[in-house]
N, C-alpha and C positions, 0 to 999 in steps of 0.2 A: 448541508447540515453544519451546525455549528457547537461550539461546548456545550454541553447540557443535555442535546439531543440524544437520543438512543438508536443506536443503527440498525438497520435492518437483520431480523432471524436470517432469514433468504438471501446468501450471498453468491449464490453461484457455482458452478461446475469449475472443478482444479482442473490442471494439466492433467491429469490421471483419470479425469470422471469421477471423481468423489465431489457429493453433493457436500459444500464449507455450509454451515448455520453459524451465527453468534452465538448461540443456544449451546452450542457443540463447546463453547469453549468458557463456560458459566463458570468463575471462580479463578480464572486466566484473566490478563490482560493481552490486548492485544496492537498489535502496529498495522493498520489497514491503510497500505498506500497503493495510490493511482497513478500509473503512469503512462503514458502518450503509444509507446509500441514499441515490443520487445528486440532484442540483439539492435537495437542504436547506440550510439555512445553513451550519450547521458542519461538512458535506461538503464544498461548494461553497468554504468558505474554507480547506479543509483543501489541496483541489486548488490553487485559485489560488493561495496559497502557496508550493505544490511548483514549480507553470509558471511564477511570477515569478524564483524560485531554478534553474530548470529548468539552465542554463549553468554558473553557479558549479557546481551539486551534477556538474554533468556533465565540467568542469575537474579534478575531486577521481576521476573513474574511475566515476562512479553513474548507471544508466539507475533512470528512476523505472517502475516497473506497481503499479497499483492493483486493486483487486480489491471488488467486494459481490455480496450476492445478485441484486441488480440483471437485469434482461434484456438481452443484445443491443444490442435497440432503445435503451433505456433509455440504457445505457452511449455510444451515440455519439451520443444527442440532449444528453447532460451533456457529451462530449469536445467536441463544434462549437459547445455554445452557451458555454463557459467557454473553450476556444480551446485545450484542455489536445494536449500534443504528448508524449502516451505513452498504453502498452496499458490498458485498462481489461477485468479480466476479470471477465465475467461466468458469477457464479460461482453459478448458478441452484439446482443442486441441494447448494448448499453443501459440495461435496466436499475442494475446496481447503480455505475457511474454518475447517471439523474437523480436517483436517490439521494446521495451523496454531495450531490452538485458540484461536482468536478466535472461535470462535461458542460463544454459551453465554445462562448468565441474567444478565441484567442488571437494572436500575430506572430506568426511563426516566418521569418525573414520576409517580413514587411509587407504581407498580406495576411488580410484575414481568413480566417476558419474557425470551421466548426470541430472541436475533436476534445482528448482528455484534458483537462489539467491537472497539472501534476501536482497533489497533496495528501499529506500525510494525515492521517486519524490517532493519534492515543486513546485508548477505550481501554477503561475499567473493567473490573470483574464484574459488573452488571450491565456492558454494554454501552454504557453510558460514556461520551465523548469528553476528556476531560481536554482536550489542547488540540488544535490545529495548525498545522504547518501547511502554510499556505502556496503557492508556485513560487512566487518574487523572493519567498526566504531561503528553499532548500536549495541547498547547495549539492548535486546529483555526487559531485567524487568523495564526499563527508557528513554525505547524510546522516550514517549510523552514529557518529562523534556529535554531531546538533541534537539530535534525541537523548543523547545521554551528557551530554553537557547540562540539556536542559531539566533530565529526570533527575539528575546528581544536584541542581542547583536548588529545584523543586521539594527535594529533603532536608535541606538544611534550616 
């Protein structure tokens, strides 16, 4: 998916079991990002990032859901033990992910695979994709400061 696109209603089961819709969040903007798989470094900084920024981004109209292949289980043993205060779906049979088209091949220490890549969504209060942040840009320990460098610059 790309700018313009409109994301899927149907995004999946949180750490909690609650069924997340884009639908659910109509008049919100939202930060829907992908990442590769929970408590790693560059996951794990990627989150804390977002939870330190969680207020400002959320001052600007942005609820954060994150999303990996991740299980369930998985997803609210990373939610409680980072302290993180948003949905994390898990996204087992990667149905969202493909959606999205974050799931693909990648090179991860110099062999290929198939798994997430890691990119961020900006979406509108009607769903609609206004900017993506793509793998090669985010930077996992200052994510939350690139999103709002860039939503700060984008008002001007």
């Amino acid at each position: 998916m790309t700018t313009g696109d409109r994301i899927p209603d149907i995004l999946g089961i949180d750490q909690d079991g609650n069924e997340i819709k884009s639908s659910d969040y109509r008049g919100r903007k939202i930060i829907l990002y992908s990442y590769p798989k929970a408590n790693t470094s560059g996951c794990t900084a990627e989150a804390c990032s977002l939870q330190a920024n969680r207020e400002e981004l959320s001052s600007l109209g942005y609820e954060i859901i994150g999303v990996s292949k991740d299980s369930q289980a998985l997803q609210k043993k990373f939610a409680e033990a980072q302290g993180l205060q948003f949905p994390l779906i898990a996204d087992t049979d990667t149905t969202l992910l493909q959606q999205l088209g974050c799931w693909g091949e990648k090179v991860a220490c110099g062999r290929r695979t198939i798994g997430t890549l890691r990119t961020t969504y900006l979406v509108n209060e009607e769903g609609v994709i206004e900017k993506v942040f793509t793998p090669k840009e985010i930077k996992t320990k200052i994510h939350a400061e690139q999103i709002l460098d860039y939503l700060k610059g984008s008002k001007d």
